[in-house]
SEDREN-985209 format. One record per atom (N, C-alpha, C): x, y, z. Coordinates in steps of 0.001 Angstrom, whole numbers, plus 524288, in hexadecimal, padded with zeros to 5 digits. Example, Ala and Ser with C-alpha at 12.3 -4.5 7.8 and 13.67 -1.06 7.14 Angstrom:
<pts>
833867E9C681E78
8300C7EE6C81E78
833907F31C81E78
832327F73681BA8
835667FBDC81BE4
832648001E81EBE
</pts>
This chain:
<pts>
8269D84F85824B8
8259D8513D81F6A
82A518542181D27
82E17855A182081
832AE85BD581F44
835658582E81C61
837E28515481EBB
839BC84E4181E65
838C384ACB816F5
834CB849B58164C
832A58482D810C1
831ED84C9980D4C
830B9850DD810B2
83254854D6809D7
8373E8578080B99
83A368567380DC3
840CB8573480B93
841638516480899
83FDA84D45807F2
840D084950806BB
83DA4848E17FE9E
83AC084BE07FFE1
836A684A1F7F998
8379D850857F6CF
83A40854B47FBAC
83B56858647F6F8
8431F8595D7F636
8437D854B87F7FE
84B8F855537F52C
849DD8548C7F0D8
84F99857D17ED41
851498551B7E90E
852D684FD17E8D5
8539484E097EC93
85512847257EB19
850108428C7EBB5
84CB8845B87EC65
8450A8430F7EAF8
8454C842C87E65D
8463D83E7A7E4A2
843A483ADE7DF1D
83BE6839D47DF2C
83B0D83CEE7E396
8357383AEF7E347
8326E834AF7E1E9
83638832A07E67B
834B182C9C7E49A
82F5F829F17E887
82D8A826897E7AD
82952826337E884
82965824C97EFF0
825C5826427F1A9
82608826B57F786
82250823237FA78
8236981F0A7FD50
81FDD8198B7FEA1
81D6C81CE3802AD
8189A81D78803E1
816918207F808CA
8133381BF680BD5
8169581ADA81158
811DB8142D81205
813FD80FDC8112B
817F38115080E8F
8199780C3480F25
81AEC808BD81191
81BE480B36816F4
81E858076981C05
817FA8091B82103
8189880D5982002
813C680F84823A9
810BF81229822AC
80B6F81059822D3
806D08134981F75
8052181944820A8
8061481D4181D45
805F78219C81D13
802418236F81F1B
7FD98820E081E1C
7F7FC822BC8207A
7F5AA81EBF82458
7F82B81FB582875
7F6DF81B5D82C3A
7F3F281EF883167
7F14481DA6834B9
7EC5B821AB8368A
7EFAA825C583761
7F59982529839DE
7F86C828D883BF7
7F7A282DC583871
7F7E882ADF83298
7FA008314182FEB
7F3978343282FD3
7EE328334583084
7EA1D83673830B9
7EB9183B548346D
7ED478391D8387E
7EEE983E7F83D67
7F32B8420583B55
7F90183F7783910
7FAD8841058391D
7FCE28444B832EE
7F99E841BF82FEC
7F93A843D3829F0
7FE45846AA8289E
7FEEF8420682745
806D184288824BE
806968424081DD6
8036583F2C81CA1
8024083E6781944
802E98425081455
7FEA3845D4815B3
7FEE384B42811E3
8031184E468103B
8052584DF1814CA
809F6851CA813F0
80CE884EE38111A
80E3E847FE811D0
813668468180DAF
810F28457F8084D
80B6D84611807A1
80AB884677801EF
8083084B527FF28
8096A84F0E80201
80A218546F801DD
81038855877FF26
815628532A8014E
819C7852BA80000
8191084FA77FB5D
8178084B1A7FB45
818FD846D67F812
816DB84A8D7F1BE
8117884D097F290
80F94850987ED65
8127B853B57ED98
81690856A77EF2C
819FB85B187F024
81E8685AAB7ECB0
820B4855A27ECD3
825AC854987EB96
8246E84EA17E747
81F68850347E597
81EF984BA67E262
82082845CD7E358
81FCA843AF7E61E
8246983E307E809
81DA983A907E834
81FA0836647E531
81B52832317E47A
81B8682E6F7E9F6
8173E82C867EA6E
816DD828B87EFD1
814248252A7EF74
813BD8209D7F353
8112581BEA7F25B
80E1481C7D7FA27
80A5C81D3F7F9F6
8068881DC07FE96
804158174C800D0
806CE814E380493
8041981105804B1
802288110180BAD
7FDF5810FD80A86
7F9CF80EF380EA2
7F4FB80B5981132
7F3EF80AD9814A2
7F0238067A815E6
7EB90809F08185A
7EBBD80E0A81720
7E6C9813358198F
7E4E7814FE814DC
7DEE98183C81697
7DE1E81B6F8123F
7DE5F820B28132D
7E117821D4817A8
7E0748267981894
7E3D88283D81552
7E7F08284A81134
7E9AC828D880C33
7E54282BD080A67
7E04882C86809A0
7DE9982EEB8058D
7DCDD83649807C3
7DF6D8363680D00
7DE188398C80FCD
7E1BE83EBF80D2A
7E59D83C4F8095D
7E96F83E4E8069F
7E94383F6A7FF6C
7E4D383D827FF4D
7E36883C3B7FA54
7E41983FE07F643
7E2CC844D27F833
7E46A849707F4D2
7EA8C849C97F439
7EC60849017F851
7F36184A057F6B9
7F5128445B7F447
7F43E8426D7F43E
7F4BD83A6E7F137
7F2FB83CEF7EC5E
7EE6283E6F7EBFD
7ED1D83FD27E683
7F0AF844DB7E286
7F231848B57E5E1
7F59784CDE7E341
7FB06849DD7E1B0
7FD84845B47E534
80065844AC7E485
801578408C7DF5B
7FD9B83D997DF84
7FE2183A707DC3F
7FDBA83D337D622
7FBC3841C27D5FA
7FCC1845A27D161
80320846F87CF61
804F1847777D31D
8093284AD37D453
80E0B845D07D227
80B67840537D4BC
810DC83C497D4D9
80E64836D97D692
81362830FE7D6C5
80FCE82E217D79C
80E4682DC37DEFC
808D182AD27E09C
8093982A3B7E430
80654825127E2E6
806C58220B7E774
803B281CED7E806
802F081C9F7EC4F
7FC2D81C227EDAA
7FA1D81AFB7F075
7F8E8814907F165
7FAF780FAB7F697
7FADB80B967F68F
7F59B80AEE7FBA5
7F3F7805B97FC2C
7F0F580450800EF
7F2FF7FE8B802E3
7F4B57FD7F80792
7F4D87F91A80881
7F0B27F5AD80A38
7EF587F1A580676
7EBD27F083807D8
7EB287EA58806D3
7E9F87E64680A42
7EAE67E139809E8
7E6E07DDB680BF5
7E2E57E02680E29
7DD687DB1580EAA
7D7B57DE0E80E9D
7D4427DE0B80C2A
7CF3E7DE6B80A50
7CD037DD7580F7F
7CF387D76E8146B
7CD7B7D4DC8191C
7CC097DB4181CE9
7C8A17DD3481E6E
7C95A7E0BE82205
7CA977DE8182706
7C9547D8DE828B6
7C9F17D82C82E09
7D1337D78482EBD
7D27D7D5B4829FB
7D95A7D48F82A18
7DAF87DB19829DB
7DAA07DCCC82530
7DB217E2A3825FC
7DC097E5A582BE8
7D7CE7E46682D6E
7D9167E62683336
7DC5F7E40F837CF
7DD0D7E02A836E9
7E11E7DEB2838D0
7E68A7DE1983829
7E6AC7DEAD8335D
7ED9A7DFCC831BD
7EE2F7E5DF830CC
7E9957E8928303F
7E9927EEF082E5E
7E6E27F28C83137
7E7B67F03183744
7E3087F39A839B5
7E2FD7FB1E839BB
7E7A87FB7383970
7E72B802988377B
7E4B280444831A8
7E4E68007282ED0
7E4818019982A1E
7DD258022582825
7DD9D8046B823B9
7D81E8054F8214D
7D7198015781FAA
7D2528004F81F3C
7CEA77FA9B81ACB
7D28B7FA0481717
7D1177F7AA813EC
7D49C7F55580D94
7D0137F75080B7A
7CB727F8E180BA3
7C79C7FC4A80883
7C8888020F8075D
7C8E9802F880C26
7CA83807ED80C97
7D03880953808C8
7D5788058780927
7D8CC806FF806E9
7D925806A8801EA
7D4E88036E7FEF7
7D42F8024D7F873
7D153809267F7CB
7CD7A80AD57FAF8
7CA1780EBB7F917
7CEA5813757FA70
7D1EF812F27FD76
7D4E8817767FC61
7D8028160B7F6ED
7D9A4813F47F6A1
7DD80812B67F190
7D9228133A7ECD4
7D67E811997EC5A
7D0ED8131C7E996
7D08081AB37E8FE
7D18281B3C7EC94
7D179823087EBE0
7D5A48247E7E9AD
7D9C1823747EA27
7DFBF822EE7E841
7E10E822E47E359
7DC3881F227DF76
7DD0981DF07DABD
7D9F2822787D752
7D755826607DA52
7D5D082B277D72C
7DAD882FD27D5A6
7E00C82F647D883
7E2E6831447D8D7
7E6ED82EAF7D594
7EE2E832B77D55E
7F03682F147D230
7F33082DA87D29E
7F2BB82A837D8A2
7F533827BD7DC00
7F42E822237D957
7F92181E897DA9B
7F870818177D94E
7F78C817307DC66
7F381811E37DE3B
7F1C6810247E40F
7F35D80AE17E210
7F3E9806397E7B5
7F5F7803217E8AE
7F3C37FFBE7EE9E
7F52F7FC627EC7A
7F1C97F7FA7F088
7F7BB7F3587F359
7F9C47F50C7F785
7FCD27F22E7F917
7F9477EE2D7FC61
7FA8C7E82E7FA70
7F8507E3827FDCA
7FD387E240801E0
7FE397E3C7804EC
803977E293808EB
802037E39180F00
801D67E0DD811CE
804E47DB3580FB7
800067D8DA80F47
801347D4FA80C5D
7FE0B7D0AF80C3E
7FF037CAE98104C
7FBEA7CAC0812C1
7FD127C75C81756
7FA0B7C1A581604
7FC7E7BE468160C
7FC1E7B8F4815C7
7F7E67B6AE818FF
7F52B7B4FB81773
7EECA7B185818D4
7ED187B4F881A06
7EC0C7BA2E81AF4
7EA287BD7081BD0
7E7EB7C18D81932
7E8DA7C4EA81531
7E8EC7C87781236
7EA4F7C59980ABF
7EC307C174809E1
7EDFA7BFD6805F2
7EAD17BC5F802DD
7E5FE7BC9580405
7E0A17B87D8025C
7E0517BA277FE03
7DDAD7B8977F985
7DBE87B96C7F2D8
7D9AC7BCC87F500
7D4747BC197F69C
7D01A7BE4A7F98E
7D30B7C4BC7F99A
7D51E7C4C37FDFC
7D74D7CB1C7FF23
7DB397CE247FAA4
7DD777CA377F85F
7E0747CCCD7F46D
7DD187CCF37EF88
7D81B7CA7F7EDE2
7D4CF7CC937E9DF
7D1E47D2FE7EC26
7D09B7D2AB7EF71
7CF597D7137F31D
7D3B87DBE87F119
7D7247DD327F4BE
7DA647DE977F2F1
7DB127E0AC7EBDA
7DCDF7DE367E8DD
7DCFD7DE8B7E402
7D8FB7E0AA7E124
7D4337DF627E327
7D00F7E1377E02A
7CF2D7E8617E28D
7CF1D7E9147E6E8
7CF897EEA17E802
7D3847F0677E796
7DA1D7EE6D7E499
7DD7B7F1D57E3C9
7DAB17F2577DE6D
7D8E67F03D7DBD5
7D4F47F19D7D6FB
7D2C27F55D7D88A
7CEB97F5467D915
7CA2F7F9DA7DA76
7CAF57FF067D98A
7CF8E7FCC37DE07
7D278803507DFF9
7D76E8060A7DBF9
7D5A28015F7D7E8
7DB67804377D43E
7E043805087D5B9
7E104801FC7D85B
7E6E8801447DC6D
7EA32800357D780
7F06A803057D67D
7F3848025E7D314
7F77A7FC677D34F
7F6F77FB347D964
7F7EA7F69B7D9BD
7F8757F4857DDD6
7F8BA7EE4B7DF91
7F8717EC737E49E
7FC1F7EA6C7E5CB
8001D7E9C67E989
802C67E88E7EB6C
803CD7E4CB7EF97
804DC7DE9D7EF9C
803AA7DD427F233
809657DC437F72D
809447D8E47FB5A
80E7F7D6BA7FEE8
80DB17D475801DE
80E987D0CD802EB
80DCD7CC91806A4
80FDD7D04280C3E
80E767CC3F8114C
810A47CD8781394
816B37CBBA81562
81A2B7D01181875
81E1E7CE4381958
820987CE6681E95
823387CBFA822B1
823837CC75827A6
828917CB7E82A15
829537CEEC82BBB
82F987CE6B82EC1
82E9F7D2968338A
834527D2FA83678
835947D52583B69
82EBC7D59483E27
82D427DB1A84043
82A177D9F6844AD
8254F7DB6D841A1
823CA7DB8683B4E
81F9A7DAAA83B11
81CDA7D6EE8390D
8215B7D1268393F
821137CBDF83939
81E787CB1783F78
821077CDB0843D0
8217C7CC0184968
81A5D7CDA4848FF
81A9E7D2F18489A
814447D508849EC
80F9D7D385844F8
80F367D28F8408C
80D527CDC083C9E
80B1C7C88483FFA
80E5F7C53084151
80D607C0AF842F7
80B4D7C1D28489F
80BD07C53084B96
8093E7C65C84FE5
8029A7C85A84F88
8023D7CAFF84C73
7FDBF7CCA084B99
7FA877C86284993
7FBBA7C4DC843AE
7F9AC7BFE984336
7F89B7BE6584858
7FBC47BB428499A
7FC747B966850D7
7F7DB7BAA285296
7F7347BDB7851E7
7F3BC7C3498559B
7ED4E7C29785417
7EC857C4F184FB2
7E95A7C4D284DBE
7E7567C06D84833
7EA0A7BDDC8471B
7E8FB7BB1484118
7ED2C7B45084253
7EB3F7B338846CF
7ED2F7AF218492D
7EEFD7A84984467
7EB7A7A8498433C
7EB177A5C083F70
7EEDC7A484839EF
7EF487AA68839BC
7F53E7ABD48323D
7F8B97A9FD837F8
7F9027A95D83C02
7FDFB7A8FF83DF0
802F67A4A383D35
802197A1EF83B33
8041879DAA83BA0
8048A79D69833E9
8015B79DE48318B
802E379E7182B84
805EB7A1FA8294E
805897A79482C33
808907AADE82B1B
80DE07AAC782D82
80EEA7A8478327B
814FE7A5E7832F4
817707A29482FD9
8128779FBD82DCA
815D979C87829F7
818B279DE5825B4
8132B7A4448246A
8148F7A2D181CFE
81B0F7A6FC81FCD
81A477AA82822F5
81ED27AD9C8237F
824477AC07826AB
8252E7A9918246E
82A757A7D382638
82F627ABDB8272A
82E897ADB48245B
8322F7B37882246
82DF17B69D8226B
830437BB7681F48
82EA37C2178203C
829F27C0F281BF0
82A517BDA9816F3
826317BCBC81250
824217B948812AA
81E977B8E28106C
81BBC7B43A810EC
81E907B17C80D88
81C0B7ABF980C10
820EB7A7F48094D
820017A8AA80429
822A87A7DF7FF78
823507A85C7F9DF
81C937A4AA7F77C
81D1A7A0E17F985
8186F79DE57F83B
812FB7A18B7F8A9
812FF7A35B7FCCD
80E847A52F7FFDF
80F427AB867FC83
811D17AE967FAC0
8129B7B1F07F79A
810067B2F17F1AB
8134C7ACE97EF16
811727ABCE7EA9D
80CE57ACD17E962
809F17A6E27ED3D
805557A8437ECD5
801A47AC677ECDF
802617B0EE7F1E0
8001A7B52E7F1F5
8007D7B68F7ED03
8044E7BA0F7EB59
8058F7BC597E6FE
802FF7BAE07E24F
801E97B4F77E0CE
8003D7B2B37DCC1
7FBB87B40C7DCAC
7F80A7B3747E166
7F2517B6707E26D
7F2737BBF47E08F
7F55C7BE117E258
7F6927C5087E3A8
7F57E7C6A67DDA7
7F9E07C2DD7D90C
7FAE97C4A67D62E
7F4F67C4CB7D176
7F3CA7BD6C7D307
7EEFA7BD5F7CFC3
7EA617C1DE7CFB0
7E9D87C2057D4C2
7E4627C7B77D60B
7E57E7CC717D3C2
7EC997CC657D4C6
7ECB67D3717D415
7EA997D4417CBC7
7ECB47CD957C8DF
7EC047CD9F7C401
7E6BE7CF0D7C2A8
7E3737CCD37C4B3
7DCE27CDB27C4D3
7DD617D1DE7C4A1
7DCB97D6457C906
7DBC47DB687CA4F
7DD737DEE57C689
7E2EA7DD297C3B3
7E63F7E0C07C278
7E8487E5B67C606
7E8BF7E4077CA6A
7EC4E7E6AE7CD4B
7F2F87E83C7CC50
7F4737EBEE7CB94
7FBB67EBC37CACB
7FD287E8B97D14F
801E17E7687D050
805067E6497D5AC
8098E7EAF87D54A
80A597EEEF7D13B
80DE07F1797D170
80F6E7F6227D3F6
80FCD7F8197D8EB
80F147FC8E7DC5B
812BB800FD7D77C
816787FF037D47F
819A3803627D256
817FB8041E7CD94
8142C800BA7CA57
810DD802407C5B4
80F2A809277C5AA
80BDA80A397C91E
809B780F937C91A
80E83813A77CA00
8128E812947CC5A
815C3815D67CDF0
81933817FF7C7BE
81A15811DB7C516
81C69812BC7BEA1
819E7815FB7BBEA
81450814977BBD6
8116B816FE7B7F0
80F9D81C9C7B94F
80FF681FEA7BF8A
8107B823D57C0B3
814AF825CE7BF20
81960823627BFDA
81EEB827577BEC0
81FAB8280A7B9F0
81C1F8245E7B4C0
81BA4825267AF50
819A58284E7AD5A
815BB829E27AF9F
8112682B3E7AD7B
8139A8317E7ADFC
8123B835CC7AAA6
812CC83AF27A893
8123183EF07ABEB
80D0B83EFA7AE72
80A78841927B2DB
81175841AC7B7F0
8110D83B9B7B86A
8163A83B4D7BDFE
81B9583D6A7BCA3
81B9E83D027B7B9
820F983E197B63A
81FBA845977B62C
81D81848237B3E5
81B7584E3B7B553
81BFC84F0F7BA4C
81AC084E347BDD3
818E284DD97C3FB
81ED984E6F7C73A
8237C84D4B7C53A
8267684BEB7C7A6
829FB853067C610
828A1854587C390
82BB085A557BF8B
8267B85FF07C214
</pts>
């Protein structure tokens, strides 16, 4: 902690926005024991510095009061990763992780606050997770939940989590084995096989009126009168 607030209270802190999760989920069972959490958004309300919270837990709301002061104070965004409605697939590509029920109803609590919430679909995995079916799913509870927007990404595969990917298929989902070598020749699925997704992706998200824009809320926070005060 000594380390990030010499870092968010220099003079050379522009207070720019801070990805929390982004590589490794902040609230993953580890942090219940070890509750790290509080304290960096204890700092983060301290020194005013906006953040983007992305997780696949709900234990996020265990924080809810400091998410909520903060989002007074500056922007924050609260995200959920979240990519199949399937609970039996769910559990098998997400076995640490919470329901996809559970993570709409936290993001659902989120939107009483004045935090932007967000629905990352990533990855999206080919014959698997990428059905109309699951992505109407999807879309309709980033509705619900008043999600500011959804985000979607295929999946992508290189070095060893190409090696451990196709092993686990192998493993467990015997079957994508042989389609999913195909479509992945390389690190991306193929342009064809893209298109198409996307063309789906795009039609549903039109229905819903879902944004695809993760930096929409962030503009219209740094515009808005209240954020610009907040910073003096």
């Amino acid at each position: 902690m000594e380390k990030l607030e010499q870092q968010l209270s220099s003079p050379n802190w522009k207070r720019e926005i801070v990805n929390i999760g982004g590589v490794t989920d902040s609230y993953q069972p580890l942090e219940e024991e070890f509750q790290l959490m509080p304290d960096i958004l204890k700092l983060m309300i301290r020194y005013k510095t906006p953040a983007i919270i992305s997780t696949k837990s709900d234990l996020v709301l265990r924080d809810y009061d400091l998410i909520d002061e903060l989002s007074r104070i500056t922007y924050i965004n609260i995200a959920a990763t979240i990519t199949t409605g399937d609970e039996s697939i769910r559990k098998e590509i997400e076995p640490g992780g919470v329901s996809s029920k559970r993570r709409f109803a936290m993001l659902k609590e989120f939107r009483k606050t004045n935090a932007s919430i967000g629905v990352h679909v990533m990855p999206i995995i080919p014959y698997l997770t990428d059905s109309r079916e699951n992505m109407e799913w999807l879309f309709s509870n980033a509705k619900d939940c008043g999600a500011d927007y959804l985000l979607p990404g295929t999946l992508y595969l290189r070095g060893n989590t190409r090696t451990n990917f196709f092993r686990f298929i192998a493993d467990r989902i015997p079957e994508l084995h042989e389609p999913l070598s195909n479509l992945y020749k390389k690190g991306g699925a193929g342009k064809e096989y893209k298109s198409q997704l996307y063309e789906m992706v795009n039609e549903i998200r039109n229905r819903y009126g879902v944004s695809g824009s993760y930096s929409k809320p962030i503009k219209d926070k740094l515009r808005s009168e209240s954020f610009q005060l907040s910073l003096f």
